[in-house]
KOLTOR-278512 format. One line per field, with one value per residue (C-alpha): x, z, y; residue number from 1. Coordinates in Angstrom, 2 decimals, decimal comma, padded with zeros to 5 digits, always signed. Layout:
u: (X_...)
w: (Z_...)
v: (Y_...)
n: (NUM_...)
REM end
This chain:
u: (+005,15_+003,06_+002,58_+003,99_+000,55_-000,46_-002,55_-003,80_-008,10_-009,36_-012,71_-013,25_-015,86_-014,15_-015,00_-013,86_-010,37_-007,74_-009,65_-009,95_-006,32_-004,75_-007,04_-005,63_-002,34_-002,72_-004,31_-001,13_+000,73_-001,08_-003,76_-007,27_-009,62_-013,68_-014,92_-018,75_-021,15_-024,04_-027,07_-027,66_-025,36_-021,63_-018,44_-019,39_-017,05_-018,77_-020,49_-017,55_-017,41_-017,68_-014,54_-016,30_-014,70_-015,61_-016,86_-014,76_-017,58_-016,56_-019,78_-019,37_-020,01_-021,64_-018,15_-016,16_-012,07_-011,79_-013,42_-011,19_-007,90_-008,08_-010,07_-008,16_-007,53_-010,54_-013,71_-017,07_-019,84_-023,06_-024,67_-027,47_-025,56_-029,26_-030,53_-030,36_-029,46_-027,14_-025,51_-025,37_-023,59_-020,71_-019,69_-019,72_-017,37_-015,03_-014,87_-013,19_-010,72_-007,58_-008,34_-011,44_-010,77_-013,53_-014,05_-017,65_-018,12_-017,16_-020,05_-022,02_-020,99_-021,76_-025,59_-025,11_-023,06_-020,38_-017,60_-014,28_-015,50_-018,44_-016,20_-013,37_-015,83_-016,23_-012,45_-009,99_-006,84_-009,03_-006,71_-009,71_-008,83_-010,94_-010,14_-011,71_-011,23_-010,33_-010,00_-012,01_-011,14_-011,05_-013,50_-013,71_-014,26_-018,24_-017,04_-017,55_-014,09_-012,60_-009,05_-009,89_-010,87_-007,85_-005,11_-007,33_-006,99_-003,79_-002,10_-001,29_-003,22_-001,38_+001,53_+000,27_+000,18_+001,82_+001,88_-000,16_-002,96_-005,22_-004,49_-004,86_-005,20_-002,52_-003,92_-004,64_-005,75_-003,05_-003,97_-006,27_-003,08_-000,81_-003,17_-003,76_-000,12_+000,10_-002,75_-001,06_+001,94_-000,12_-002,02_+001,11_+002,76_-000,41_+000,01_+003,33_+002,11_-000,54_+001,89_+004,50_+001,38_-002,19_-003,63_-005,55_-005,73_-007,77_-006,01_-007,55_-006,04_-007,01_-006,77_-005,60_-002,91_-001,60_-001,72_+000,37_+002,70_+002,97_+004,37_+007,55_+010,56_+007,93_+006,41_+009,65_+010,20_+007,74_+008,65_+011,96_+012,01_+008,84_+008,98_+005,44_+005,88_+003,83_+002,95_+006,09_+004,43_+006,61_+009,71_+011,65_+011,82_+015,24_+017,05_+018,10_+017,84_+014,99_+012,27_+010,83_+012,37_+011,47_+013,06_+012,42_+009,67_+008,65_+009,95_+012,30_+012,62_+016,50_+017,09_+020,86_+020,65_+024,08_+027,41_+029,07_+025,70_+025,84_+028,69_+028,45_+025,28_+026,94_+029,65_+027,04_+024,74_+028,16_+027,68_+030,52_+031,00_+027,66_+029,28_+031,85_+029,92_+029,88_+025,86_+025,33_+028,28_+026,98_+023,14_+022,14_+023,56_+021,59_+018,02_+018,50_+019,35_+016,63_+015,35_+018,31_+019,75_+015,97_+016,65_+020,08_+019,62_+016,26_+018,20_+019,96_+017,97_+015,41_+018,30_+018,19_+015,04_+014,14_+015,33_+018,71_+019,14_+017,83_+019,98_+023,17_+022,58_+021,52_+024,79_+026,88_+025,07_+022,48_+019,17_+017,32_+013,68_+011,25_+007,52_+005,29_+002,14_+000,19_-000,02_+003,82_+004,14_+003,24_+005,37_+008,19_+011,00_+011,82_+008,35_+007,63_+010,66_+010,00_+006,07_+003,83_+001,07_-000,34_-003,25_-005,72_-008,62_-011,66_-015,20_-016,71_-013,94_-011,74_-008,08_-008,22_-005,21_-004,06_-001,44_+001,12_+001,70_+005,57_+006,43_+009,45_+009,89_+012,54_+010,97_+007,82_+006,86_+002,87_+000,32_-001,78_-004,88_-008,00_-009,51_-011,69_-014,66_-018,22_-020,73_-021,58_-020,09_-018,47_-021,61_-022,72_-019,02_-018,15_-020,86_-020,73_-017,58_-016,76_-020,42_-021,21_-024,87_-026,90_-027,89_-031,51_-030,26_-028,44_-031,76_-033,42_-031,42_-031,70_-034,91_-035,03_-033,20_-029,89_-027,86)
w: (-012,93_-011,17_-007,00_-005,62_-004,88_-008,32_-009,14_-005,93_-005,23_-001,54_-000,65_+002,56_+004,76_+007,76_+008,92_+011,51_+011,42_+011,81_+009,22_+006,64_+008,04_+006,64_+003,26_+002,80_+002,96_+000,75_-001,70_-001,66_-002,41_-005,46_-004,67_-006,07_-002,85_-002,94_+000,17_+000,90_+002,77_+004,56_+001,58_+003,38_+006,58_+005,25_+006,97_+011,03_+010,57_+007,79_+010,34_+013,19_+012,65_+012,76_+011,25_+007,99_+004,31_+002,74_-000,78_-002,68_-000,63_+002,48_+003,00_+004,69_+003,42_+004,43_+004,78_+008,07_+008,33_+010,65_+007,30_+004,75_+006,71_+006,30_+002,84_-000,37_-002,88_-002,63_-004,45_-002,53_-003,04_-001,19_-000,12_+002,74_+004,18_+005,54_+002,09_+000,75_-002,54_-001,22_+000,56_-002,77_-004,21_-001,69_-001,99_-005,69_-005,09_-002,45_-005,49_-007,36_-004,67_-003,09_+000,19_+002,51_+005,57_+007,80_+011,53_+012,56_+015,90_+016,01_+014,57_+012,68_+009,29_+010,06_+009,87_+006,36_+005,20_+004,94_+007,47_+006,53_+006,43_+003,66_+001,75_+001,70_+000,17_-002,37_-002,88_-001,03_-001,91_-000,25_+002,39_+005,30_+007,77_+011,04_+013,62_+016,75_+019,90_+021,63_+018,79_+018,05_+021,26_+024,83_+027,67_+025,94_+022,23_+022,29_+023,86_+021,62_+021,51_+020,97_+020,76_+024,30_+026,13_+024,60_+026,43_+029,55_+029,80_+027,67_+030,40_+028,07_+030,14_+033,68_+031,79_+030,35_+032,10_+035,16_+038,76_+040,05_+037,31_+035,89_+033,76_+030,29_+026,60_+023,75_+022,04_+018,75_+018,50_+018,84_+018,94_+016,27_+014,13_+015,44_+014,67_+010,81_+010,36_+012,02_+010,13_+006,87_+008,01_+008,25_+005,10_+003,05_+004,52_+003,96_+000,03_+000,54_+001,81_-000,53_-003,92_-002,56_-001,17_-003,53_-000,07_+001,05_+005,06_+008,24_+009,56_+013,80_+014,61_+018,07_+019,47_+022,76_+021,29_+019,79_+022,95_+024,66_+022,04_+022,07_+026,04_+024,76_+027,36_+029,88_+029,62_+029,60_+031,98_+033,72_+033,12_+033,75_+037,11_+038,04_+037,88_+037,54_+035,88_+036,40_+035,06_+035,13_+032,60_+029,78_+031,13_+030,08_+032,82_+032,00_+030,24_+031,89_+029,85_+027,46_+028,73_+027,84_+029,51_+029,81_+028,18_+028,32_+025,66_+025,46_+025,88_+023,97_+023,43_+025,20_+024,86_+025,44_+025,78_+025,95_+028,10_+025,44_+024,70_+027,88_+028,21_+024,94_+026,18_+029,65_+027,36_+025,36_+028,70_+029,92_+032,95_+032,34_+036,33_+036,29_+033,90_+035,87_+039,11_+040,35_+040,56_+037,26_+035,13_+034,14_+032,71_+035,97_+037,95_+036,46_+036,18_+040,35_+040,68_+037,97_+040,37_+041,18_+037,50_+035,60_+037,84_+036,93_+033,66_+033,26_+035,53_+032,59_+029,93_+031,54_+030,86_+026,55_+024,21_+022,42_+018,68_+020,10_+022,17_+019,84_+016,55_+019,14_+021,12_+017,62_+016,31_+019,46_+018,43_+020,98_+019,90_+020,40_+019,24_+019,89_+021,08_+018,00_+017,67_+014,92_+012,57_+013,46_+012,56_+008,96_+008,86_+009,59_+007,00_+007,41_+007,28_+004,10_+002,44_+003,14_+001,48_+004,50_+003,38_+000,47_-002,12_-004,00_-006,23_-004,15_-005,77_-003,25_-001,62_-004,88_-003,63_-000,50_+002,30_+003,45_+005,37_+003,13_+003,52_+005,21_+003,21_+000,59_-001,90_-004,83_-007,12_-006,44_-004,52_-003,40_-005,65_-004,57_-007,42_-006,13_-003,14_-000,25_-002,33_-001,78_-000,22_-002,94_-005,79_-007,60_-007,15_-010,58_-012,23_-009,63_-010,76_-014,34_-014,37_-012,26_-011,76_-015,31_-014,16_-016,24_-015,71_-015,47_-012,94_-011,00_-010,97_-009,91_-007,07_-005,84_-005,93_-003,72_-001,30_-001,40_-002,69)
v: (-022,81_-025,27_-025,42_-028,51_-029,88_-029,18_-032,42_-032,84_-032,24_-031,54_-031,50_-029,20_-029,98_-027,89_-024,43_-021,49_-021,83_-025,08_-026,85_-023,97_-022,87_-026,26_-026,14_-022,57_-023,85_-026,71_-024,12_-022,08_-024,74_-025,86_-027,86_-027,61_-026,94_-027,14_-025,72_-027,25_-024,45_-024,66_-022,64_-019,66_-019,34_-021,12_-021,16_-019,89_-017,20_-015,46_-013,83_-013,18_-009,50_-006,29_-006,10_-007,06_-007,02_-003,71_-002,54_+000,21_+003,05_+001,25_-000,41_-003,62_-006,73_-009,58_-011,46_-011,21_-010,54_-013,79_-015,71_-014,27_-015,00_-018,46_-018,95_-017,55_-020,17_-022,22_-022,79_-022,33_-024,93_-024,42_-027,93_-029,21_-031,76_-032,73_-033,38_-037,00_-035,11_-032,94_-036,20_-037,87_-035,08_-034,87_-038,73_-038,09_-034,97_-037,13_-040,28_-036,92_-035,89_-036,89_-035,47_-034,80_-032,52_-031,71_-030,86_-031,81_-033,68_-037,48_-039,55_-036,12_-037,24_-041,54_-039,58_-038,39_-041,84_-039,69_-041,25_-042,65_-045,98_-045,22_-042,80_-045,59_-048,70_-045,63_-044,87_-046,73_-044,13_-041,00_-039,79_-038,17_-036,07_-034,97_-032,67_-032,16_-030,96_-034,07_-036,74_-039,85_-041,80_-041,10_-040,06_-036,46_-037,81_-036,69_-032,90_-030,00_-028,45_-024,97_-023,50_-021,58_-024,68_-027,02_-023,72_-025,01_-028,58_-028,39_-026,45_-023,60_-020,82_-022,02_-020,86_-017,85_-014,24_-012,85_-014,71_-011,96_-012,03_-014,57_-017,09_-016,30_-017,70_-016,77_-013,51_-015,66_-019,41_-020,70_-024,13_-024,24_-022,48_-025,25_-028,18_-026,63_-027,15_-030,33_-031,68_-030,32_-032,02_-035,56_-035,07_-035,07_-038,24_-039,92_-038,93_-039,93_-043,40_-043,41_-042,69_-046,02_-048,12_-046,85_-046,40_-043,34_-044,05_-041,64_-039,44_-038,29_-034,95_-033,52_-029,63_-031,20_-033,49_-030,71_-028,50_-030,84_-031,54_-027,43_-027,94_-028,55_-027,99_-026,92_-030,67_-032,15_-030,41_-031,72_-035,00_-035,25_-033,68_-032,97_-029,47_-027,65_-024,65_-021,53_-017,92_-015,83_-012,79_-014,16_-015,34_-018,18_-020,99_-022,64_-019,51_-016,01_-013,59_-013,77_-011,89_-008,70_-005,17_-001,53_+001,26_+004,76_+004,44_+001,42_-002,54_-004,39_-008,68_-009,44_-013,33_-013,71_-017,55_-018,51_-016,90_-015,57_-013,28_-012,37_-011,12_-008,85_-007,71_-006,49_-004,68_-002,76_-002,10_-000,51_-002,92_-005,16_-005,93_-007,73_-010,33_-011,62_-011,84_-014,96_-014,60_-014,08_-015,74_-019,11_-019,73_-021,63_-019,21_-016,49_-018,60_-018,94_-015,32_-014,13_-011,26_-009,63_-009,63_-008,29_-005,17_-004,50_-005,10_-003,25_-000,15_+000,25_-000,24_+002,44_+004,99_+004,62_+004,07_+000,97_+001,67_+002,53_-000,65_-003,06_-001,51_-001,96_-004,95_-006,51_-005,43_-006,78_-010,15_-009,94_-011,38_-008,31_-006,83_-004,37_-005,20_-004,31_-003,78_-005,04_-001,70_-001,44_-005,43_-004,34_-001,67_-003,32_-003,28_-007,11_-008,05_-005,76_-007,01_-010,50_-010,34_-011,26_-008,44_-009,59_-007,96_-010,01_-008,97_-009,40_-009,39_-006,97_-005,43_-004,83_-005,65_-007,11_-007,42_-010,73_-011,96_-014,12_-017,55_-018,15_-021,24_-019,79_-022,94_-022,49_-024,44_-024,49_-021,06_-021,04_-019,84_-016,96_-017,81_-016,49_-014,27_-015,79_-017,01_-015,45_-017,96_-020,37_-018,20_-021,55_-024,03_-024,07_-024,24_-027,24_-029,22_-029,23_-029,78_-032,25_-034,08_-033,49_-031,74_-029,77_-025,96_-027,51_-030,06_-028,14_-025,99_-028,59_-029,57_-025,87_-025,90_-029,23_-027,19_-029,56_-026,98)
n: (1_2_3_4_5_6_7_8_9_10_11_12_13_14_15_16_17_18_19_20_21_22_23_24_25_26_27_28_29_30_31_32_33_34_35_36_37_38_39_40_41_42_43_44_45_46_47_48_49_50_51_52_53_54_55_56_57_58_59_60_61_62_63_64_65_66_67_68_69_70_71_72_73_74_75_76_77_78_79_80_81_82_83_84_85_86_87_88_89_90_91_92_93_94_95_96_97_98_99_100_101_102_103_104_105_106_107_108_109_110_111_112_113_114_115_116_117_118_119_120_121_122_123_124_125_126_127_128_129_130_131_132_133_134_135_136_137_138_139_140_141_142_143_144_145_146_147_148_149_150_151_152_153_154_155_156_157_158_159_160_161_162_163_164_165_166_167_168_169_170_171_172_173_174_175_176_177_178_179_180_181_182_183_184_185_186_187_188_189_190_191_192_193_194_195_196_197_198_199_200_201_202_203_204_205_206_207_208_209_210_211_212_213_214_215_216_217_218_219_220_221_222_223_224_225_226_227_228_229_230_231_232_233_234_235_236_237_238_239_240_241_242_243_244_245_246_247_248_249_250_251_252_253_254_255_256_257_258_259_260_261_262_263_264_265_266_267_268_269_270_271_272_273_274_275_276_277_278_279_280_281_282_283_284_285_286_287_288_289_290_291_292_293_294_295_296_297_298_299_300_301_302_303_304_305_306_307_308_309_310_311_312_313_314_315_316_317_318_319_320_321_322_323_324_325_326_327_328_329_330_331_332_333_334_335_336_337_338_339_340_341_342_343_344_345_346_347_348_349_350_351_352_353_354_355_356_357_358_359_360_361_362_363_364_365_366_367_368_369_370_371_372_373_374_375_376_377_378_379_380_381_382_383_384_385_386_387_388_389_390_391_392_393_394_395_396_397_398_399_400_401_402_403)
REM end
């Protein structure tokens, strides 16, 4: 059975993570992905570690767990972007693909006649995709730009913590997760556009776009009645309950976000009183009187443990969950049963965890084909095949220091 992208080449120029985050994805899905390394250093992230992957004595490798989440599937090609040679040999490789995704800062690649504009003249169906922190425009467009510094500006981190504390960033990068899937999103309507219309087209995907499209409610909020909205350690500003609550060993998830939840969660608390209190009985009522209502319901809560409250609140029809960690996220029965931990046969580390891709297709389910590549390991089998170069060229160009 073929991937749904089966067909479909991409030539990856991006590295450290929403770049090599959306190339993953396409690679799951089918497509063919050639991932173009620096000789010598590659991808950042091969070296964002300790943890690193290990060999089967538990020596670590030279290969960092931040490089192999966001790698499997792809094919690594080691080539000096510098190097007139090594220039030559990526426009050849693009006049071979369907899509080029890279992340360098706006105008790097113009330098190596490697833009949109050169790479076009060469093949006008190439659909090109660049992300950067701030896009290709604006009074930002020359700023270096990482997921951290998009929560800034993007408002994410005013939002993010408790009132009494600092603000904070999202434990993973987020952003950079959010714009991978949004540029995924944009890649495929452009092959969309390209199968009706033959025309590949550019594609400007920004970190901070994304951030603010990740506002949400709390922007429109914003915007339709000016409300600012601030750090409330993870409560939710226009539903009451759905926040986080103490138990006697632990914290459970409660988001009852409608009146009928509500009132089934008062009847399994054994509080039913606080339902039909005049405080509490519709949604608004109970966002004004937040306070009073966390303490009565976390009163109660404080008097079970957290399996036993989330097994019957979750059977009353109360959205209900326990706060995981991440060694109890994996053992999880859902998440086991569902496939999200993942083993694939690793060249150093022999089978290597991963974390599944989420996408469940029916007829076409993703293809899990090879491991995070080693830096370089496909060079020679990339370029005879698809440039047609001899062993002794290929040689050669090593030894010219373009690959």
């Amino acid at each position: 059975m073929s991937g749904a992208l089966a067909g479909i080449r991409v030539l990856d120029l991006s590295r450290i993570l929403a770049g090599p985050m959306a190339t993953q994805t396409l690679a799951d899905l089918g497509a063919e992905v050639i991932k173009i390394e620096r000789p010598g250093r590659g991808d950042d992230t091969r070296a964002w570690g300790p943890p690193f992957v290990t060999d089967a004595q538990g020596r670590p490798g030279t290969d960092s767990a931040y490089f192999v989440c966001c790698n499997r599937g792809k094919q690594s090609v080691t080539v000096d972007l510098s190097h007139p040679e090594g220039q030559a040999i990526v426009r050849a490789l693009a006049r071979q693909c369907d899509v080029l995704v890279e992340n360098y800062k706006v105008g790097d690649l113009a330098r190596f006649g490697l833009a949109y504009e050169d790479l076009r003249a060469l093949d006008p169906r190439l659909v090109y995709c660049s992300i950067t922190g701030f896009g290709q425009t604006g009074p930002y467009s020359e700023r270096p730009g990482y997921d951290p510094v998009a929560q800034a500006l993007g408002g994410m981190m005013s939002i993010t913590g408790t009132s009494e504390g600092p603000p904070q960033r999202v434990g993973v990068a987020v952003v950079d997760v959010l714009t991978s899937t949004w540029s995924v999103i944009a890649i495929l309507a452009a092959l969309r556009h390209r199968d009706i219309s033959g025309e590949g087209q550019y594609i400007d995907m920004s970190l901070l776009d994304v951030q603010v499209s990740t506002l949400v409610n709390v922007a429109q909020n914003y915007l339709s009645a000016g409300l600012v909205s601030e750090r409330n350690g993870g409560e939710h500003p226009n539903v009451m309950p759905s926040q986080s609550f103490a138990c006697a060993d632990g914290r459970v998830m409660l988001a009852a976000a409608n009146d009928l939840q509500f009132t089934r969660l008062c009847q399994t608390l054994g509080i039913e009183a606080v339902a039909a209190d005049a405080r509490f009985a519709t949604n608004s009522a109970r966002v004004h009187n937040r306070a009073e209502l966390a303490h009565l319901l976390e009163q109660r809560l404080l008097t079970g443990n957290m399996v036993e409250w989330e097994s019957r609140l979750n059977a009353a029809g109360v959205p209900c969950g326990r706060i995981n960690d991440i060694a109890q996220v994996f053992a999880d029965p859902q998440v086991r049963h569902r496939g999200m931990r993942i083993g694939m046969e690793h060249p150093v580390a022999g089978v290597l965890p991963l974390v599944g891709n989420p996408i469940d297709l029916s007829a076409t389910p993703v293809e899990y084909r090879c491991a995070p590549p080693l830096l370089g390991q496909h060079t020679e089998e990339v370029l005879g095949r698809l440039l047609d170069l001899t062993p002794q060229r290929i040689e050669a160009l090593r030894a010219a220091g373009a690959i």
